[in-house]
N, C-alpha and C positions, 0 to 999 in steps of 0.2 A: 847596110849589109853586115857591119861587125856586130852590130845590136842582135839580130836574125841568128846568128851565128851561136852567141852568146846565150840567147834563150834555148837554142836547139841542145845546146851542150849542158845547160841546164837542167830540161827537161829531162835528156837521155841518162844525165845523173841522178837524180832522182825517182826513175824508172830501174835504171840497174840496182840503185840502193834497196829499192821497194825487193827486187828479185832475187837479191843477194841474203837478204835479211830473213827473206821467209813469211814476209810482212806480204797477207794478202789482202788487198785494199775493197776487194770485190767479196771477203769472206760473209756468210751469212749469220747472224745470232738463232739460235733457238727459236724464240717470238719471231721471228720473221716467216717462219712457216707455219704460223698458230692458225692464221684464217682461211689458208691454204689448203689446209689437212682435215679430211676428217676425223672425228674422234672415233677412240676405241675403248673399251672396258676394261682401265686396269685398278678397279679398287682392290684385287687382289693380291696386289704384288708387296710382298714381304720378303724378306731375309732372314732366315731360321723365323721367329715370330715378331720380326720389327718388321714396321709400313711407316709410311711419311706420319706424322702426327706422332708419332709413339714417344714416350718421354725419355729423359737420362738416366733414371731406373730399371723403366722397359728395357732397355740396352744392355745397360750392366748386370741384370739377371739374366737375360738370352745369351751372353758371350762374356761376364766375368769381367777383371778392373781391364782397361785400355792399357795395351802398349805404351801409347801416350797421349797427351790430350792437350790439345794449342788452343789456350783463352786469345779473343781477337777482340779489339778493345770498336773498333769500328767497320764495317757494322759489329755491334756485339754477340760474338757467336762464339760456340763452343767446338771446336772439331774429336771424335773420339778415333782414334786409329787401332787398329787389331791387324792380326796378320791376314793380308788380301781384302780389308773390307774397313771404310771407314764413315763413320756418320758425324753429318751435321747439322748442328743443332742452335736454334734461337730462340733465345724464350722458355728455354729446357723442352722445345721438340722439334723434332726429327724434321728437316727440310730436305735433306738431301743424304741418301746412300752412295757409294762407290768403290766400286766392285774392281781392282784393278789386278793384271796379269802378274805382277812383280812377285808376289809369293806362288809358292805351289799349292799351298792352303785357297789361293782364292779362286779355283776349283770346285771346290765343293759347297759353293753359294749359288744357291739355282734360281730364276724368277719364276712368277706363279707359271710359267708357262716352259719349264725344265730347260732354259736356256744358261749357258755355264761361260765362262771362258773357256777357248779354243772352239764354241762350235761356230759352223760356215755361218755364211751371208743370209746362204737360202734355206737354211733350218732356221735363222730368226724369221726369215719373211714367211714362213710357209710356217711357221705357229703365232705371229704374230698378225700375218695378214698384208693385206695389199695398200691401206692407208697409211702411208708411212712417208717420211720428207729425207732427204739426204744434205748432206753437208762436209765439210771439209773441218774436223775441230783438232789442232796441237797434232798436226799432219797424219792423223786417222779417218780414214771416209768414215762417216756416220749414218746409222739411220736412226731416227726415232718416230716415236709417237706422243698421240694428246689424248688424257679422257680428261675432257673438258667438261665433263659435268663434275667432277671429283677432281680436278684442280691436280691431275699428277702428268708427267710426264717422264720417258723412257727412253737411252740412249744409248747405243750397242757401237761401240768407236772397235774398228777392223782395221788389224795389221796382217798384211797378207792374205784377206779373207778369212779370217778368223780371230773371231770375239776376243779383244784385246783388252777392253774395260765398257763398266754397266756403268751406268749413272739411271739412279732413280729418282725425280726431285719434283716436289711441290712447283707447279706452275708459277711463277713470278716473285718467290722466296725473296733472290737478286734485287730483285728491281724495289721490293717494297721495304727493303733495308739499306 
């Protein structure tokens, strides 16, 4: 019976630490709604004139020297920072955009499909469409998308119902670095 006991207090520790932390055990990654979802057409999605693939160059002519820029020894990548928008880079290109709320500047970075920070749920979905996957990412409901023939993916994280941060990023960048 102490044994039984033991393990239930156990359990219910490790239950409350999991609840207390924040730590969701059930959370979903991105790829886990890859085969799920069907794809969409975003080869068009850029920021001012940068798209996934675009180089360190292409960057620094579209938006001028970075704020700052964090070399990352592994995987080896480059991050560029500006105010409200920052790119990352391996290889000297562009894997990933992110488009976050923290400036007032990162407003006036729109996707191909005139989506900003602050706009609602249903002004993404209703220009984005109905094939879209949801998730819980760094306690923002998310939706995104896949165009899976063009290896990009798109991800609209909401506070409050409105667009808190964009992530545009090369489908499995993560994984193959």
């Amino acid at each position: 019976m102490k044994s039984h006991l033991k393990v239930t207090a156990l359990i219910s520790t490790i239950i409350m630490f999991i609840f207390l932390t924040g730590c969701d055990a059930f959370a979903k990654e991105t790829m886990d709604f890859y085969k799920s979802t069907n794809s969409i057409d975003l080869s068009g999605e850029k920021i001012n004139s940068i798209s996934i693939n675009s180089n360190e160059n292409d960057v620094i002519t579209a938006f001028g020297e970075p704020n700052n820029v964090e070399e990352i020894e592994n995987p080896k990548s480059k991050y560029l920072s500006y105010d409200g928008v920052e790119f990352d880079l391996i290889d000297d290109k562009v894997m990933q955009i992110f488009i976050k709320r923290e400036s007032e500047n990162s407003k006036k970075y729109k996707t191909a499909k005139e989506i900003k920070i602050g706009n609602t749920k249903e002004i993404v979905i209703k220009r984005y469409g109905q094939n879209y996957y949801e998730r819980v990412e760094g306690g923002l409901e998310t939706v995104g998308y896949f165009d899976k023939d063009n290896m990009i993916n798109i991800e609209f994280g909401f506070h409050e119902n409105q667009v808190a941060a964009i992530i545009i990023q090369k489908i499995g960048w993560r994984e193959a670095h």
